[in-house]
Backbone bond lengths (Angstrom), bond angles and torsions (degrees), N, CA, C in turn:
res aa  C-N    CA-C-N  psi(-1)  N-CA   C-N-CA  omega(-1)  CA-C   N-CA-C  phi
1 X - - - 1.464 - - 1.526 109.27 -
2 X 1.501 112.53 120.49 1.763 109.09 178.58 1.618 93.95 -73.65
3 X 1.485 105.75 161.31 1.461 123.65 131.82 0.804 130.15 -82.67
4 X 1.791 115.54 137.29 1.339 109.14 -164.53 1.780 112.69 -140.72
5 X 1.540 83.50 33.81 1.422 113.37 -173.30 1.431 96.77 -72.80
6 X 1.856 101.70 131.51 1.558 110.66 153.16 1.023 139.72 -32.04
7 X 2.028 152.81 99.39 1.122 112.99 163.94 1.434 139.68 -34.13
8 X 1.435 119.55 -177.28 1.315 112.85 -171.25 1.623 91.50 -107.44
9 X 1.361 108.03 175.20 1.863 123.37 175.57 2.062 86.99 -57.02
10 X 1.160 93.22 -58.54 1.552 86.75 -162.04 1.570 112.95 -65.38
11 X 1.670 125.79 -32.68 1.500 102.65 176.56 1.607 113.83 -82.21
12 X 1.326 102.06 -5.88 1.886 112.44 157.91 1.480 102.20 -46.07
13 X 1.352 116.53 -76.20 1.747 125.92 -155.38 1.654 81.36 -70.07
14 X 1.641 129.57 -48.05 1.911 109.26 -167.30 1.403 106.53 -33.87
15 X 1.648 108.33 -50.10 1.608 117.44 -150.85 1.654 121.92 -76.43
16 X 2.076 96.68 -25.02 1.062 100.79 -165.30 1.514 101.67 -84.34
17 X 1.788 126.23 -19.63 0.923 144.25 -149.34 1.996 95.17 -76.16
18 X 1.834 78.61 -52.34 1.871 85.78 177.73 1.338 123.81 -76.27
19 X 1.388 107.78 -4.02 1.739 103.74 166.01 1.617 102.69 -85.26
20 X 1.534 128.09 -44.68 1.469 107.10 164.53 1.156 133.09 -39.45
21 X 1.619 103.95 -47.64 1.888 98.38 178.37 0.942 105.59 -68.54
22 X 1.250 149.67 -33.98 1.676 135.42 -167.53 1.811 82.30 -70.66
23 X 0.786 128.69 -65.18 1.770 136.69 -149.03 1.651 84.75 -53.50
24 X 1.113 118.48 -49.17 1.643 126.98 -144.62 1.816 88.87 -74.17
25 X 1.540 118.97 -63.25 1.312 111.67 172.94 1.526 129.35 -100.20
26 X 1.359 102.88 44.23 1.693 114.48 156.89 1.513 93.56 40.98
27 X 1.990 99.27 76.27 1.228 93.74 -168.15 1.831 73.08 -133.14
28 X 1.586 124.18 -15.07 1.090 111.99 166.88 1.819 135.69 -68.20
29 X 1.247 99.35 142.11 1.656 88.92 175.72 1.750 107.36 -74.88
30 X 1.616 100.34 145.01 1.708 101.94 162.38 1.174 112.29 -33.04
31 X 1.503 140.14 -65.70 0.622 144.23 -171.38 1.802 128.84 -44.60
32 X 1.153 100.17 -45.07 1.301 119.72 164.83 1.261 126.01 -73.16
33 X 1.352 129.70 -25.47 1.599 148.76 -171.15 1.003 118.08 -42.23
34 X 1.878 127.25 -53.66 1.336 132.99 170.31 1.741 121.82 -62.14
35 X 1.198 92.54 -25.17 1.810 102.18 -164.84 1.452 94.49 -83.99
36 X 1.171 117.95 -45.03 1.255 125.69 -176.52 1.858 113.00 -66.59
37 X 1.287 112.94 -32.61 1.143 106.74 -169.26 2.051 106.35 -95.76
38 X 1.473 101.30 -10.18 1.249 120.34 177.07 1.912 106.65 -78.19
39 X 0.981 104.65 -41.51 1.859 118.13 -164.97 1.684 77.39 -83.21
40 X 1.465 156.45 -36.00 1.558 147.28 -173.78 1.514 90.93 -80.92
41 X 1.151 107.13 -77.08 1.667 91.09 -179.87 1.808 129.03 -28.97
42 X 1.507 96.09 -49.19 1.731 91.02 176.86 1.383 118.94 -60.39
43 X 1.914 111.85 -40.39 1.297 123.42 -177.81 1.951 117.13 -66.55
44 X 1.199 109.00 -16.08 1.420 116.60 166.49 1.365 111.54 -94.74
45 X 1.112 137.43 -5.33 1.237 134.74 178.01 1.123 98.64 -98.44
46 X 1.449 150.93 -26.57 1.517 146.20 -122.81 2.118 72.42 -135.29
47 X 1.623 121.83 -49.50 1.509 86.09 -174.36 1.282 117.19 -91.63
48 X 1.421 113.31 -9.86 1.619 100.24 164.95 1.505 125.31 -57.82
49 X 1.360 109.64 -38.49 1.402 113.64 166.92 1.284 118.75 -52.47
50 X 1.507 129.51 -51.98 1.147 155.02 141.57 1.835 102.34 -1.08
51 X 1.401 96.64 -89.77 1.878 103.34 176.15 1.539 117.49 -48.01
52 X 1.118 95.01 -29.66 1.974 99.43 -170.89 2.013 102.23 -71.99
53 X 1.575 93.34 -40.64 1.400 81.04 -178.20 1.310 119.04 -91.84
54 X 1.593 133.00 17.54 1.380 140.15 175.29 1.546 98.11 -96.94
55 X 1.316 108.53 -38.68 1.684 126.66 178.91 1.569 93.71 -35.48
56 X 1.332 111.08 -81.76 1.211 142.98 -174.36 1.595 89.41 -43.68
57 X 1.328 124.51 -101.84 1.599 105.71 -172.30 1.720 137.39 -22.14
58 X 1.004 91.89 -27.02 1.487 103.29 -164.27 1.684 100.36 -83.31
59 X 1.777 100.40 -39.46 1.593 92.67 -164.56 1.572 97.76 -102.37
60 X 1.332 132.47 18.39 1.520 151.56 146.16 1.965 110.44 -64.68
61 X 1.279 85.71 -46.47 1.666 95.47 -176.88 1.338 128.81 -64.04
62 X 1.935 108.30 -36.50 1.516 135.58 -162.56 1.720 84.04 -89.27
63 X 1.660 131.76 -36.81 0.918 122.83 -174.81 1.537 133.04 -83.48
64 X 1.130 102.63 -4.71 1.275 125.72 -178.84 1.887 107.06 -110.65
65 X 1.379 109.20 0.60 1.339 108.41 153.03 1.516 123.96 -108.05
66 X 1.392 101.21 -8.57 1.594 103.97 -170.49 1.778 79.22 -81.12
67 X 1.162 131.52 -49.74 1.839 135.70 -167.23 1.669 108.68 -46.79
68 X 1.687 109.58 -41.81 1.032 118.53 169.30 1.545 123.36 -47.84
């Protein structure tokens, strides 16, 4: 049976963090360069979305206590 459990926000930023350092000290192969810089792009898109919709909960929550 796979897992097919979501990463979390945080092993998002672990992974995306370690595709910068490889990127940062030209630790990627050519070969690898696009995939690598393609899989950071998805992983920054996926936690900004991520923050925007906690954004949103959080300042849904404060507003629904000030109503209280």
């Amino acid at each position: 049976m796979s897992d097919t459990t979501e990463p979390t926000y945080e092993q998002k930023v672990e992974k995306l963090d370690e595709i910068l350092t490889k990127l940062d000290n030209s630790e990627t192969p050519i070969d690898k360069l696009a995939e690598d810089v393609k899989e950071g792009t998805r992983l920054i898109r996926e936690l900004d979305k991520k923050l925007k919709q906690v954004e949103t909960e959080v300042l849904d929550a404060f507003k629904e206590l000030e109503s209280d």
